[in-house]
C-alpha positions as CSV (number, residue, x, y, z in Angstrom):
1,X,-226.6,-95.7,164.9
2,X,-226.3,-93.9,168.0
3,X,-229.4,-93.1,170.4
4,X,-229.0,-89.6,172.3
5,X,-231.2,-88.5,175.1
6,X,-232.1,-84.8,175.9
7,X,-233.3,-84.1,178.5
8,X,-235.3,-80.6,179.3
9,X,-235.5,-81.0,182.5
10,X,-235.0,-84.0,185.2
11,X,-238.5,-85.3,184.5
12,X,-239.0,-84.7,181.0
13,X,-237.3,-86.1,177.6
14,X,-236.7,-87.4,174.8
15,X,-234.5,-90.3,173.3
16,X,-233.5,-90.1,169.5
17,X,-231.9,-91.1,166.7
18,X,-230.1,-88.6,163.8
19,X,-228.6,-89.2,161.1
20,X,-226.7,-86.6,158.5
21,X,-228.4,-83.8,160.3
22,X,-232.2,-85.6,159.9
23,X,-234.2,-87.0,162.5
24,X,-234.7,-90.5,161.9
25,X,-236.7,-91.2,165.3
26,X,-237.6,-89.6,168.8
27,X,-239.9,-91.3,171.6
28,X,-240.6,-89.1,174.4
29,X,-241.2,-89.7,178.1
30,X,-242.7,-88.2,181.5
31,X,-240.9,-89.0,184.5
32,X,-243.5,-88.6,187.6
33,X,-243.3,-90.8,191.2
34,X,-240.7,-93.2,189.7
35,X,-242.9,-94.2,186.7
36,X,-241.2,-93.1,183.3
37,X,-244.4,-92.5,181.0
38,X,-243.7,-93.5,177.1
39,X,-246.5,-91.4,175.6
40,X,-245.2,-91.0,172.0
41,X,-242.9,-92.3,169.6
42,X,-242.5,-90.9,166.1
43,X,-240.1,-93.0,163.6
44,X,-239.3,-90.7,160.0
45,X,-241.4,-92.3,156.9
46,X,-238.6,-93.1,155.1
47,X,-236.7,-94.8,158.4
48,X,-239.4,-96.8,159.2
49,X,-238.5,-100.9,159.1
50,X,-234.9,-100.8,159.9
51,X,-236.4,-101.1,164.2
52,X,-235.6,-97.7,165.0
53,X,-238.9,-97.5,166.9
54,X,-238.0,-100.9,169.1
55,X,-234.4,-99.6,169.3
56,X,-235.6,-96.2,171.1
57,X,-238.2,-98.3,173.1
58,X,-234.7,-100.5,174.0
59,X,-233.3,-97.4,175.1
60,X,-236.0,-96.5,177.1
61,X,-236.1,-99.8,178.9
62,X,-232.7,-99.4,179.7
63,X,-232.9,-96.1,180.8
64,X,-235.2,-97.3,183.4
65,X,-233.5,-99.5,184.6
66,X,-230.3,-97.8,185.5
67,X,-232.6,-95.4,187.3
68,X,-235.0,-97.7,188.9
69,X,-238.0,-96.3,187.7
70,X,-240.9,-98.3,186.2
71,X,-242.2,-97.9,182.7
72,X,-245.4,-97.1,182.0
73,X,-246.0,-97.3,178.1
74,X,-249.0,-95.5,176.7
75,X,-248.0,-94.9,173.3
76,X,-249.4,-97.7,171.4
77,X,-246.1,-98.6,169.7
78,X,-244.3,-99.0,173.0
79,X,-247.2,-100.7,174.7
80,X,-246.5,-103.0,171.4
81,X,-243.3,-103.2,171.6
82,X,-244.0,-104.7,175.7
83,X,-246.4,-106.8,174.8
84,X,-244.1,-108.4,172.5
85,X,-241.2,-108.6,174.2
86,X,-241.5,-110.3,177.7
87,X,-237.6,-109.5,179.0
88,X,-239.1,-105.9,179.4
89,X,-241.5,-106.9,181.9
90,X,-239.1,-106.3,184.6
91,X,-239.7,-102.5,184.5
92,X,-243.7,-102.6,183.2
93,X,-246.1,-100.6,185.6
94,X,-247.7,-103.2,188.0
């Protein structure tokens, strides 16, 4: 399962999974100041429980790193998805 970014412009994308031509799951962020904003994450009905959602979050986090910016998460999955896993904290908004 690969993860793909687009990105629209240098501030604005969107990481996402497909899969024979379907979208399985997409999270989309705001770059603004060095702060990558996580403000939605959508996982398909019939892909949800195989992690996609954690896997794009994964992606993100990465992301972020490799660019030094800071994540803030305000989609409530992602913010989950923090507060559950305490190796991400590296990158979480002050």
């Amino acid at each position: 399962m690969e993860i793909k970014l687009e990105q629209r412009r240098s501030n604005i994308g969107t990481f996402y999974i497909d899969e024979d031509g379907k979208r399985l799951g997409k999270m989309d962020f705001l770059i603004k100041n060095g702060v990558m904003n996580i403000y939605h994450t959508e996982v398909n009905v019939k892909s949800q429980g195989h992690h996609i959602g954690e896997k794009l979050v994964e992606a993100g986090v990465n992301f972020a790193r490799e660019n030094k910016l800071k994540v803030l998460p305000t989609c409530t999955f992602a913010r989950s998805v923090f507060d559950r896993v305490k190796a991400y904290g590296d990158v979480l908004v002050d």
